[in-house]
N, C-alpha and C positions, 0 to 999 in steps of 0.2 A: 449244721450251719448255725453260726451265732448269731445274736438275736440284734446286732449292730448290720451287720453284711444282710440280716434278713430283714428290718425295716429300712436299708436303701434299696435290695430290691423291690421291693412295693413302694416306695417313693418313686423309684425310676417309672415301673410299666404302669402303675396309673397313674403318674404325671405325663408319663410320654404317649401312653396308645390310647384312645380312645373308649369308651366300654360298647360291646356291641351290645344288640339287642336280648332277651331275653332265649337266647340260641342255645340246644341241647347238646351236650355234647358227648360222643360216644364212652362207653363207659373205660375207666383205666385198665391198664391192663397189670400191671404191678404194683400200685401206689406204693406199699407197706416196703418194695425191696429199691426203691430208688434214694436215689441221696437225698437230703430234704433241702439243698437248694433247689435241685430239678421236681422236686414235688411242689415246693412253694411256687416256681416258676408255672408250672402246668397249675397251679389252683386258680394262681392271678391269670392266665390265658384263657380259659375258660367265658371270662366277659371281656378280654383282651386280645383276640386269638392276633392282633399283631406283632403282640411280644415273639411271639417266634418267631418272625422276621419273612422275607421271600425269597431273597437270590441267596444266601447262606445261611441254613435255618437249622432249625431246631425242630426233629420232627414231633408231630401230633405223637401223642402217648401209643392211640392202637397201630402206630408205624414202627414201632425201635424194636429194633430188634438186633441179633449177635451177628457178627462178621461169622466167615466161611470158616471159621477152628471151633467157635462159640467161645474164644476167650476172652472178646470183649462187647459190651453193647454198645451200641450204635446209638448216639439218640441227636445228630449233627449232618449235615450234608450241604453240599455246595449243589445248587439247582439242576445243573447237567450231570452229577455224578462224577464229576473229577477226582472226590478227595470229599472225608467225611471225617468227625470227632467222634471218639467214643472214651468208655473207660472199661477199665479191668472188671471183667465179668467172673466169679467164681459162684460153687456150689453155698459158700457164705452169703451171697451178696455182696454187695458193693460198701463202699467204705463212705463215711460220713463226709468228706471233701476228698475223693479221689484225683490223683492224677490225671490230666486228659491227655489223650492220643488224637494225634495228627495224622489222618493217612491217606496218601494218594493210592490211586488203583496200582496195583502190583508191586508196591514199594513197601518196603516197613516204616514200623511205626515210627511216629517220633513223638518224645513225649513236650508238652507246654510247659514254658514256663510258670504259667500260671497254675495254680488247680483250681476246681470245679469253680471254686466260690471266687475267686476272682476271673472268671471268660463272663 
């Protein structure tokens, strides 16, 4: 993530969420193999945990985990389980601003326009 897109992130979630209290938070589960938007995102949630949002979120770190092949991670979901965001999961790790996938239950994927660094 560049260092322009990664200080509007942290303009955005501590101008927009509030800081919780001093609240611990379970430990990461990959820090080192995540892309460093979603890392910076999960550092600033930490005293913000609203950055992740509620009805379309962003799961908590010890939650992501790989779709039913394990070739993509999961780290997105719509509240009921309808349809979730991930990206391309390999033995490499993930790529510095990956592509995101779109997917409803039983359907293929579809990839965003966007990638990482701009959802």
């Amino acid at each position: 993530m560049n260092g322009d897109r990664a200080a509007a992130l942290e303009r955005f979630v501590t101008g927009r969420y509030p800081a919780a209290g001093a609240a611990q938070s379970p430990p990461s589960c990959t820090p080192s193999r995540l892309p460093g938007g979603l890392r910076q995102l999960y550092r600033l949630a930490k005293q913000r945990p609203g950055a992740l949002g509620t009805q379309n979120n962003i799961l908590p770190e010890p939650l992501l985990h790989t779709d039913q092949l394990g070739e993509m991670l999961v780290f997105g979901a719509e509240n009921q389980g309808g349809f979730f965001w991930s990206v391309l999961w390999t033995l490499d790790g993930l790529e510095a601003d990956p592509t995101l996938w779109f997917c409803e239950l039983d359907e293929e994927p579809i990839a965003e326009q966007e990638p990482l660094s701009g959802f």
